[in-house]
C-alpha positions as CSV (number, residue, x, y, z in Angstrom):
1,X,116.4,111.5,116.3
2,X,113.2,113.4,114.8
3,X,111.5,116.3,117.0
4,X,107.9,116.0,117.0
5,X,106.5,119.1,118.8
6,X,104.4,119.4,121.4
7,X,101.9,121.5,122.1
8,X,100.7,122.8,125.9
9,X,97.4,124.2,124.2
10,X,93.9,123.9,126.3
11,X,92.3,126.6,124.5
12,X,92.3,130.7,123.8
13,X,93.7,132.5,120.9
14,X,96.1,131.1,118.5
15,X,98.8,133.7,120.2
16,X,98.7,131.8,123.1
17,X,98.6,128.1,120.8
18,X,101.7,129.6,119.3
19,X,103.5,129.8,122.0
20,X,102.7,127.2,124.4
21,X,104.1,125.5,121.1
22,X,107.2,127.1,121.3
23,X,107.4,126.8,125.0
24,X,106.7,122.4,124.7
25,X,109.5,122.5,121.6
26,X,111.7,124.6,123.4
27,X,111.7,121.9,126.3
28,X,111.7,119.2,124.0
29,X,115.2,120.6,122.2
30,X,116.5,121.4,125.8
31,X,116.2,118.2,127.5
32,X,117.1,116.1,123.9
33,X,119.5,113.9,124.4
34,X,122.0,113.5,121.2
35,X,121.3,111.2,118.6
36,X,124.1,108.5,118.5
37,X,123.8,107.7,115.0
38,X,123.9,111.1,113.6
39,X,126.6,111.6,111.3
40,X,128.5,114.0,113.4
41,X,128.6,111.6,116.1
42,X,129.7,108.4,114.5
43,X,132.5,110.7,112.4
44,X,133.7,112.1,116.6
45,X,133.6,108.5,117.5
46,X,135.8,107.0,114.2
47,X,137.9,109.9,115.3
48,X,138.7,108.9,118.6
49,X,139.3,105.0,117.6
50,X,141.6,105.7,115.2
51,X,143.4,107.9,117.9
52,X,143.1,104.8,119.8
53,X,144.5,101.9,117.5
54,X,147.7,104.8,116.4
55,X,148.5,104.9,119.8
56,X,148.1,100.7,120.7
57,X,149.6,100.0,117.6
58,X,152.5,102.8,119.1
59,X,152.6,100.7,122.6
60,X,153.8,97.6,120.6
61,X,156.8,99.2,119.6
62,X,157.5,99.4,123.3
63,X,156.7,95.8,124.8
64,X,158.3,93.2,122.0
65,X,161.8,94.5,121.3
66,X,163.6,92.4,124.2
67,X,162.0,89.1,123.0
68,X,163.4,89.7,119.8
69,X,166.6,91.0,120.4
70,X,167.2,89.3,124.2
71,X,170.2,87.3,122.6
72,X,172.2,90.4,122.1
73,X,171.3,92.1,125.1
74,X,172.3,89.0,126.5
75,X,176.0,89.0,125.4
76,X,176.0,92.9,126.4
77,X,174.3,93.2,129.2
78,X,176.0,89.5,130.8
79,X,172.7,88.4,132.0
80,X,172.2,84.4,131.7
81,X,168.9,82.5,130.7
82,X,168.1,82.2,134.3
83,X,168.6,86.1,135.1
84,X,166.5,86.6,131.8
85,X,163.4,84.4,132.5
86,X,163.7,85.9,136.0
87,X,162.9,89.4,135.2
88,X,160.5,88.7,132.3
89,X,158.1,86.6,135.3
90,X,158.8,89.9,137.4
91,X,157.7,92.1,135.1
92,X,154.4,89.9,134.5
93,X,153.8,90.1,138.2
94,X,154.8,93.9,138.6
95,X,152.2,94.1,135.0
96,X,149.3,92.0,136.8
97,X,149.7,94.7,139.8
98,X,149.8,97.8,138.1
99,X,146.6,96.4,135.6
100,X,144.7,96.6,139.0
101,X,145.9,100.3,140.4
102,X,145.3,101.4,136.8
103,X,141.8,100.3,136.3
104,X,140.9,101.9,139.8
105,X,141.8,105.1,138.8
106,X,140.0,104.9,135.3
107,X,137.0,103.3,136.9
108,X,136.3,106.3,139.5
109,X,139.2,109.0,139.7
110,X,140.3,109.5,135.8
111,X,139.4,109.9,132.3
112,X,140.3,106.9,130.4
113,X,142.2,109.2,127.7
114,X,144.5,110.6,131.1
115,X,145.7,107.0,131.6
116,X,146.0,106.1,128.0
117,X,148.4,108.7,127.6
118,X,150.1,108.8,130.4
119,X,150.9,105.3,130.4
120,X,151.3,105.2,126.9
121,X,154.4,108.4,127.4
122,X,155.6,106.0,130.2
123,X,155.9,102.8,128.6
124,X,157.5,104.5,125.3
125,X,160.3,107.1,127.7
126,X,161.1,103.9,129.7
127,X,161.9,102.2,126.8
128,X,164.0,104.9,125.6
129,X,165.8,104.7,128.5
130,X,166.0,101.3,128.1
131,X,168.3,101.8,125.5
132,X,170.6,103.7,127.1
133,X,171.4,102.0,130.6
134,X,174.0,99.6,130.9
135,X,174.5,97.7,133.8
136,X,172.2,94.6,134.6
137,X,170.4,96.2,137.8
138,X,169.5,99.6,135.7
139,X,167.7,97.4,133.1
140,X,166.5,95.5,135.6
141,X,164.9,98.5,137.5
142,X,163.9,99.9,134.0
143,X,162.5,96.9,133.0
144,X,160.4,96.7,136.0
145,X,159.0,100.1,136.1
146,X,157.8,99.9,132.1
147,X,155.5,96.9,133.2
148,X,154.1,99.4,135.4
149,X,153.1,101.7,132.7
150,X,152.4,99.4,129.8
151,X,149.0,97.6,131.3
152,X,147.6,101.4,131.2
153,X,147.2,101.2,128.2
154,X,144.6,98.7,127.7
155,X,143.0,99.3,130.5
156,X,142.9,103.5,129.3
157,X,141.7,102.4,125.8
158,X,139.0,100.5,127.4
159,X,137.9,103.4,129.6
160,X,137.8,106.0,126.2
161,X,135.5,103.0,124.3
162,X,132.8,103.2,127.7
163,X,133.1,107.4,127.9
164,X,133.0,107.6,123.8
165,X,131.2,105.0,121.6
166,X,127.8,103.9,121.5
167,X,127.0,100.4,123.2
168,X,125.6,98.9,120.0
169,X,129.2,99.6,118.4
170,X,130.8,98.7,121.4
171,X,131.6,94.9,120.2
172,X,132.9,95.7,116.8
173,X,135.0,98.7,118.4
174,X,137.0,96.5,120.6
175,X,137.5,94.1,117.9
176,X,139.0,96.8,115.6
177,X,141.0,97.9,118.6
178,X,142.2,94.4,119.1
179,X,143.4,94.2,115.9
180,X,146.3,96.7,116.9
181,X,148.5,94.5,118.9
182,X,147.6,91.4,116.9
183,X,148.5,92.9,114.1
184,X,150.9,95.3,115.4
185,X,152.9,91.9,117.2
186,X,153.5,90.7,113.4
187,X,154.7,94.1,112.0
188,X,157.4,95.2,115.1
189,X,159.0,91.3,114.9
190,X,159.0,92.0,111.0
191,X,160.9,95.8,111.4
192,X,162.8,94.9,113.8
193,X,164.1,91.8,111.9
194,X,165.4,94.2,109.6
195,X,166.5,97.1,111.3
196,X,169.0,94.4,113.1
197,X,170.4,93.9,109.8
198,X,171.5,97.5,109.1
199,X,175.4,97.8,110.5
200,X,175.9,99.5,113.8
201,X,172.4,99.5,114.4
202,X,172.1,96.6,117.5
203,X,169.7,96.2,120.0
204,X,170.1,99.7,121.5
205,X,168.9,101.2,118.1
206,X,166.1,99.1,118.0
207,X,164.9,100.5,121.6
208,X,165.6,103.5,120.4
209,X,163.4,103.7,117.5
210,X,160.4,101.8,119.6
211,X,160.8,104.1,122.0
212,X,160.2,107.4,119.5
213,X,157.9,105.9,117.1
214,X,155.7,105.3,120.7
215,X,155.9,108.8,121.5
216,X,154.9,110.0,118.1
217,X,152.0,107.4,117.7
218,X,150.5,108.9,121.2
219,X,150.1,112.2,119.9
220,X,147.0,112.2,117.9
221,X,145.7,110.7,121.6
222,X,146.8,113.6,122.8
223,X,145.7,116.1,120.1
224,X,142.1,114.5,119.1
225,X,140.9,112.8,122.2
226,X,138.6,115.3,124.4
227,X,139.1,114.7,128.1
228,X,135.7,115.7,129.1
229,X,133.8,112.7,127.4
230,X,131.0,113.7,124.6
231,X,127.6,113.2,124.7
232,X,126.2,110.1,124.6
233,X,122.2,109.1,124.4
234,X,123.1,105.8,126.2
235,X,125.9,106.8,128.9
236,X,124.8,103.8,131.0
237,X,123.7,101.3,128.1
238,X,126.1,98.9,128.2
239,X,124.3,96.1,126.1
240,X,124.1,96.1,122.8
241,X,120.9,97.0,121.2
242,X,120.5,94.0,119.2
243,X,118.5,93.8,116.1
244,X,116.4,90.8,116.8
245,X,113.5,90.3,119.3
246,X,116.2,90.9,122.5
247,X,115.9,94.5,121.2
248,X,112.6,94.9,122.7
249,X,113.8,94.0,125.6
250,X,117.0,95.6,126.5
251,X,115.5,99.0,125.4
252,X,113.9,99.3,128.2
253,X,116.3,98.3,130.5
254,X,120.0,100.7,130.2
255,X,121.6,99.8,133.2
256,X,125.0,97.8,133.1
257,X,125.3,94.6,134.3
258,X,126.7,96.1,137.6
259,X,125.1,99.5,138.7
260,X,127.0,102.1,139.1
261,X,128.9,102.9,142.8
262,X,129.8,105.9,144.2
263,X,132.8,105.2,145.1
264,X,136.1,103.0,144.7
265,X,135.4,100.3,146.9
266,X,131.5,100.4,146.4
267,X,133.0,99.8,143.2
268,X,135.0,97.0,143.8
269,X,132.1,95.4,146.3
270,X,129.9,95.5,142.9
271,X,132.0,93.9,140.7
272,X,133.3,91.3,143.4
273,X,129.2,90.7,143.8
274,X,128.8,90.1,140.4
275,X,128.4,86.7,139.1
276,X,128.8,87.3,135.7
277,X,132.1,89.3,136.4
278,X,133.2,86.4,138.4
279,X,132.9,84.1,135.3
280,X,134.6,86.1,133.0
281,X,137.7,86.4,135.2
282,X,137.4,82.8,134.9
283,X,137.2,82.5,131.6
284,X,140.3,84.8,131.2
285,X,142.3,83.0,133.6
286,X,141.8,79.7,131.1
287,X,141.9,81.6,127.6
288,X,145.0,83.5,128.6
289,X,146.5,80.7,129.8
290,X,146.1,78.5,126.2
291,X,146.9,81.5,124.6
292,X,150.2,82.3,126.1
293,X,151.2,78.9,125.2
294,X,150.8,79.1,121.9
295,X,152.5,82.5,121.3
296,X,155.4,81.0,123.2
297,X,155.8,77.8,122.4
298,X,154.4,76.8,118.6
299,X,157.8,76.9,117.4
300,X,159.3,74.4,119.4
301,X,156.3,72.0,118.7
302,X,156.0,72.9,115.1
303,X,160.1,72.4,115.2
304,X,159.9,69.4,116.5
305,X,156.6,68.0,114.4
306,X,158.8,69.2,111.1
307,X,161.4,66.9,111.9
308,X,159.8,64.3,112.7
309,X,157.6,64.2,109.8
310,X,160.4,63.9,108.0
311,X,161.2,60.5,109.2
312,X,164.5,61.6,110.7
313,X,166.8,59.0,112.4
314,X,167.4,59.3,116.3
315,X,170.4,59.5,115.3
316,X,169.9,63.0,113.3
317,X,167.0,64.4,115.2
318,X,169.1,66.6,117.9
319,X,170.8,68.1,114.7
320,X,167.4,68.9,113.0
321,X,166.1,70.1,115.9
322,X,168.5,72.6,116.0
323,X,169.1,73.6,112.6
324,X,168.0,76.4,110.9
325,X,165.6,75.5,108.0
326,X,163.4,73.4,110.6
327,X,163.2,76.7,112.7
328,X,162.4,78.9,109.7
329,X,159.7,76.6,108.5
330,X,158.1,76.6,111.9
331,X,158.4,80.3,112.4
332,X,156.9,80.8,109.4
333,X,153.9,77.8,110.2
334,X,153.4,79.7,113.8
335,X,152.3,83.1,112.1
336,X,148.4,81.3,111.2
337,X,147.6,81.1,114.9
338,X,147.8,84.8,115.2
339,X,146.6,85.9,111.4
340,X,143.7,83.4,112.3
341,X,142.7,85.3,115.3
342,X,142.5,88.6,112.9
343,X,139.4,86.9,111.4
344,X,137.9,85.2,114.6
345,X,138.6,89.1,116.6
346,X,136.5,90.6,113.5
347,X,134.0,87.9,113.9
348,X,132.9,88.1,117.1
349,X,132.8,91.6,117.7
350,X,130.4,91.3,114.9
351,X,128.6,89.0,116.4
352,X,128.9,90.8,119.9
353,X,127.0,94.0,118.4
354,X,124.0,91.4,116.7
355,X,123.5,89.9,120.1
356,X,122.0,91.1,122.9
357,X,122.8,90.1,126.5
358,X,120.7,87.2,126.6
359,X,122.5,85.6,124.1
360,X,126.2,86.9,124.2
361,X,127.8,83.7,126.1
362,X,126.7,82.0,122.7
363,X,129.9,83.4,121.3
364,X,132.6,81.5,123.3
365,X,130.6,78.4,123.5
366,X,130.2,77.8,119.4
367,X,134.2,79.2,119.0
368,X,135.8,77.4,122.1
369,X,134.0,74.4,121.0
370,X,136.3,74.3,117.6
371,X,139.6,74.9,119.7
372,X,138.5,71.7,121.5
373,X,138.2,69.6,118.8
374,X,141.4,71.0,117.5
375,X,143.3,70.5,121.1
376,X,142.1,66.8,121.4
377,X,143.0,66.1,117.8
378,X,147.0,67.2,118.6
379,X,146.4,65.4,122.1
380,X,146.1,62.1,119.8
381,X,149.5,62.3,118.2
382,X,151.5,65.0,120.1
383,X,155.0,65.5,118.1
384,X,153.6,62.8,115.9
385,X,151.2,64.4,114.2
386,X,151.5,65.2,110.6
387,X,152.8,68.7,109.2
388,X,149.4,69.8,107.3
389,X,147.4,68.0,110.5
390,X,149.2,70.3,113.0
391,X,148.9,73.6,110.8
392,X,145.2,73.0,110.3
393,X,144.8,72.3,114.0
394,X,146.4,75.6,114.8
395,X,144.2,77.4,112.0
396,X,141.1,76.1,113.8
397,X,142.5,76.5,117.5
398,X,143.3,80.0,116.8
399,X,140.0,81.3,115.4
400,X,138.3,79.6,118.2
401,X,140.2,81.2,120.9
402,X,141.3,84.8,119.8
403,X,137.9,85.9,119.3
404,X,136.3,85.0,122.5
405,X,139.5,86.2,124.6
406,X,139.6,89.9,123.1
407,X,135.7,89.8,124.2
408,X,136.9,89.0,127.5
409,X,138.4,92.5,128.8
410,X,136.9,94.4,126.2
411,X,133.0,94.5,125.1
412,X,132.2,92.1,128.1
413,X,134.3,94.5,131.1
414,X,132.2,97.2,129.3
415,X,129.2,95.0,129.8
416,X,129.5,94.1,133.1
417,X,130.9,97.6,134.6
418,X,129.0,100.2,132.6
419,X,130.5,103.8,131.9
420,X,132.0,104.2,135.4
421,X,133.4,100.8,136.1
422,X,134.3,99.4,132.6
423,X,138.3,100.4,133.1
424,X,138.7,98.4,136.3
425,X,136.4,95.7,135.2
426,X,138.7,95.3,132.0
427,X,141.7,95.6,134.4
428,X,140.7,92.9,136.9
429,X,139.5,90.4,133.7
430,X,142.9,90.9,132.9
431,X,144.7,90.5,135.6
432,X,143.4,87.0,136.2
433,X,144.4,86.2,132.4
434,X,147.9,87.3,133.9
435,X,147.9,84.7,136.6
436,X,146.7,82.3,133.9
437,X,149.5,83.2,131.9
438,X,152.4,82.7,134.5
439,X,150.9,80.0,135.8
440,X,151.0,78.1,132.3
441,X,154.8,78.9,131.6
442,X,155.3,77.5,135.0
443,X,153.7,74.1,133.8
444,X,155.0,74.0,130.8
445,X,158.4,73.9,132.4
446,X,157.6,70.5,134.4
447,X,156.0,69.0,131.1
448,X,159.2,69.3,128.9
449,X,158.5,68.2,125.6
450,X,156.0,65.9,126.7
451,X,153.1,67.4,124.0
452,X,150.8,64.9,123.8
453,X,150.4,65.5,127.9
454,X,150.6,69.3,127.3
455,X,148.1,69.3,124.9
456,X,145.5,67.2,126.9
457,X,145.7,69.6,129.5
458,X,144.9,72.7,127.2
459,X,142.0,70.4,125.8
460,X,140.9,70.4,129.6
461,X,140.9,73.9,130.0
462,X,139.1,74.8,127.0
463,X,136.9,72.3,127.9
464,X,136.4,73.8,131.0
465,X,135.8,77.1,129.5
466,X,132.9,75.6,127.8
467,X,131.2,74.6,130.9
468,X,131.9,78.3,132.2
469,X,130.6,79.9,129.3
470,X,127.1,77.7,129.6
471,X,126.8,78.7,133.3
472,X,127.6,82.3,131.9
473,X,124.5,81.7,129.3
474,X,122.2,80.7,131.9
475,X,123.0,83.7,134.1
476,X,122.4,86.5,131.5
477,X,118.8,84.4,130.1
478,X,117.8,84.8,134.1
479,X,119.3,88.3,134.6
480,X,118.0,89.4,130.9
481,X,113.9,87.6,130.8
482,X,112.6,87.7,127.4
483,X,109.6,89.9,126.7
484,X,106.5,88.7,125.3
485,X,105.2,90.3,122.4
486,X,101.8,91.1,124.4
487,X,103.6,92.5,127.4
488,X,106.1,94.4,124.4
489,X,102.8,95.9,122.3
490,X,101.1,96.6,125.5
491,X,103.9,98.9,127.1
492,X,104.0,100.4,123.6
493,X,100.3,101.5,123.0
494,X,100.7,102.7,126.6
């Protein structure tokens, strides 16, 4: 930002000129307010994201290793499928919970980088520990108290984003950052896979290793991350300064979507009150809930698609069902939904930082619009469809639905809760994609293997979504009017 001085000069000698001068620069540096796009700035702010995605990245090697190695545990530990899926909906609703208590204490009692890293420390000790209990209430009690810890990390990583980076690189921040557990949930199932080869090395090993390389990826949180946050020109902006018209009219205006309380529960009563916050638990509830489906249960619909594309008799379709090319080639087909959602994540945080607020519902309405299409098209055939029909389905459903859903809890919580609230707004948004979650895994029990039902209900929700996402639009053009150039050139030659 340029100084321009300014001079208190009325008349008398050019002493006095002189230093009213100095005295009207002096004030001007004084009450200056840092320039977010100087280059010292946007290098403190790469600093702390890449502090950030090391230690997300680090939290992945703490929350996948039983789902890949549960079939070993099992055989140790003598816990049964029922026992199993029992404490993995436990630790969802002891996850859900803690989200909550987290986001309070980011929101209005701690730093965002003190609950990064203490619940990053937690989640990767517990899962050290983890590997060394043995009896099946220990991992049970361990299991439950690392869901406690692991939600703090989001939640803390959104907090950092609101104290730390400037609100017009607030959308393609979170994107980035997003990109560390979808990308980080490929690379653990990938190491893992072969650390299970090595002799000797078993499940415990694996837990083991997750548990250290966690540790050491939270350092540079640690090391780098101030926990007084720096300087920032627009500490309550929370919309992006876009670089069309909406620009002239959100500079004027640098409140968040929900002023900021002074207190925990005025904090709360705020975002409770707020409309838009309202809709985007919503929204999460319904995204989460399609999501959690796919990441669960592709391979047992691209399973049973494979065989039956290959015209199997009834006769042989229990034994392809269960054999173990058919389940390679759908593991392998089930990676494009989540290397899809790479691309939509970049895409719309890119988007999210050209948009203002008047125009950010935009986003989910054009992408969820594509997962629709896609949903109604395997609602058609279910099982039946063809192979290439049901990979390009889950091409398009994925880049529809990632993008909008890391949105959710990220750049729009910051939107809607500002500096102070952004944490537990994240945290709530969240929470109710939690619900979302267990409540599909619930229904998808009743359904079976009945996809073409299954799928007509996720076609429903999107759907849904849609509708949500319009009423979303309408909100922000009433909350955000659009300035008229006369009104816009007038407040400037004023």
């Amino acid at each position: 930002m340029e100084l321009r001085k300014r001079s208190n000069y009325t008349g008398g000698s050019p002493a006095h000129a002189s230093a009213a001068e100095k005295d009207g620069n002096a004030e001007v540096v004084k009450g200056q307010e840092p320039d977010e796009d100087s280059s010292k700035t946007i290098w403190l702010e790469r600093m702390v994201v890449a502090c950030l995605f090391c230690g997300y990245f680090g939290r992945e090697f703490c929350t996948l290793h039983l789902y890949t190695t549960s079939k070993l545990w099992q055989a140790e530990s003598l816990v049964d499928d029922k026992g199993y899926s029992f404490m993995l909906g436990v630790g969802h609703v002891v996850g859900a919970s803690a989200k909550i208590g987290f986001g309070v204490l980011a929101g209005s009692v701690l730093h965002g980088r003190t609950v990064f890293i203490v619940a990053a420390l937690g989640a990767a000790a517990l899962t050290l520990l983890f590997g060394i209990v043995s009896t099946p209430v220990e991992f049970f009690i361990v299991w439950l108290v690392m869901h406690v810890f692991i939600p703090g990390c989001w939640v803390g990583l959104v907090g950092v984003v609101a104290e730390n980076v400037a609100a017009k690189r607030v959308g393609k921040t979170m994107a980035f950052l997003s990109l560390a557990y979808v990308g980080g949930d490929a690379c653990v199932r990938t190491i893992n896979g072969y650390l299970l080869k090595i002799d000797g090395f078993g499940w415990r090993g694996v837990f083991l290793f997750g548990g250290t390389v966690g540790v050491l990826f939270t350092l540079p949180a640690y090391l780098f991350i101030k926990a007084k946050a720096m300087p920032r020109a627009d500490a309550n902006q929370t919309d992006a300064k876009p670089r069309s018209k909406d620009a002239k009219q959100t500079a004027g205006n640098k409140q968040a979507d929900t002023p900021a309380p002074r207190s925990r529960m005025e904090a709360l009563k705020a975002l409770l009150g707020n409309m838009a916050f309202l809709l985007l638990c919503l929204l999460s509830f319904m995204l989460r809930a399609v999501r959690s489906f796919f990441l669960s249960f592709t391979v047992p619909f691209l399973v049973d698609v494979s065989c039956r594309s290959a015209n199997t008799s009834p006769s042989e379709l229990a034994t392809c069902l269960a054999s173990t090319d058919a389940n390679s080639k759908a593991v392998l087909g089930s990676v494009l939904f989540p290397l899809t959602g790479v691309l939509s994540t970049v895409l719309c945080g890119y988007l999210k930082d050209r948009m203002g607020a008047r125009h950010r519902a935009w986003i989910p309405i054009l992408f969820l619009s594509i997962s629709f299409l896609s949903l109604a098209q395997l609602a058609l055939l279910g099982a039946s469809t063809p192979w290439p029909v049901a990979l390009a389905s889950l091409v398009a459903c994925g880049f529809g639905l990632f993008g909008p859903y890391t949105l959710l809890a990220g750049a729009f919580a910051i939107d809607v809760g500002g500096e102070g609230g952004a944490a537990t707004a994240s945290a709530l948004i969240d929470s109710a994609g939690t619900v979302g979650s267990i409540s599909m895994v619930a229904l998808k029990g009743s359904f079976g293997s009945d996809w073409v039902s299954i799928f007509s209900l996720l076609a429903a929700a999107v759907a849904f979504s849609v509708t949500v996402s319009m009423r979303l639009l309408m909100l922000d053009r009433s909350t955000h009017p659009k300035v008229s150039k006369a009104k816009t050139a007038g407040s400037h030659s004023s």
